[in-house]
C-alpha positions in Angstrom: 0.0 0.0 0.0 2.9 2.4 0.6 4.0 1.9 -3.1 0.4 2.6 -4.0 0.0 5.7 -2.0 3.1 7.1 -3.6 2.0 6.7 -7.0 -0.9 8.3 -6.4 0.5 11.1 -4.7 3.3 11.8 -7.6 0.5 11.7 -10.4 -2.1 12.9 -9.9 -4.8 10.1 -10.4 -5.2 8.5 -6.7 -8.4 7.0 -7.7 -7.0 4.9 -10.7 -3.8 3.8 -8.4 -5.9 2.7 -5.3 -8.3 1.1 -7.7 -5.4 -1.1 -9.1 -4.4 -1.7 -5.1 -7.7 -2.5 -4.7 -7.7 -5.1 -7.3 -4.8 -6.8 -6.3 -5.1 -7.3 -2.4 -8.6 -9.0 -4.2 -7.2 -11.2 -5.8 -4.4 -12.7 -3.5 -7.0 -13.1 -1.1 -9.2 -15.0 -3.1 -6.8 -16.7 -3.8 -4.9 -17.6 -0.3 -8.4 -18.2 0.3 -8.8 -21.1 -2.1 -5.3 -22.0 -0.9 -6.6 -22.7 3.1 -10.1 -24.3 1.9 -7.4 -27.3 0.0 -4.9 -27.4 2.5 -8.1 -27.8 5.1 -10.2 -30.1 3.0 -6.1 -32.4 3.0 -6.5 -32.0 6.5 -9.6 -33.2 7.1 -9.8 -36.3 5.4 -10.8 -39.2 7.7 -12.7 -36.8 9.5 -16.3 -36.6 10.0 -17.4 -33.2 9.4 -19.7 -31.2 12.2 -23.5 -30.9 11.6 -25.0 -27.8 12.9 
């Protein structure tokens, strides 16, 4: 965020730059998100899984 905050400062167009930032920290959530469902589904196998 620092580097996004600096190019938005130095060019004028803060919305287009935080945007992008925006984007990105999407995007390597979704997919560190996707990343623990697997490594949790590996986990769990053998396991019966909890009703509510």
């Amino acid at each position: 965020m620092n580097q996004i905050s600096t190019a938005s400062n130095s060019t004028q167009m803060p919305f287009f730059f935080y945007s992008v930032g925006a984007v990105i920290y999407l995007i390597i959530t979704t997919c560190s998100d996707f990343v623990f469902r697997y490594v949790e589904k590996v986990a769990m196998r053998g396991q019966q899984r909890a009703r509510l």
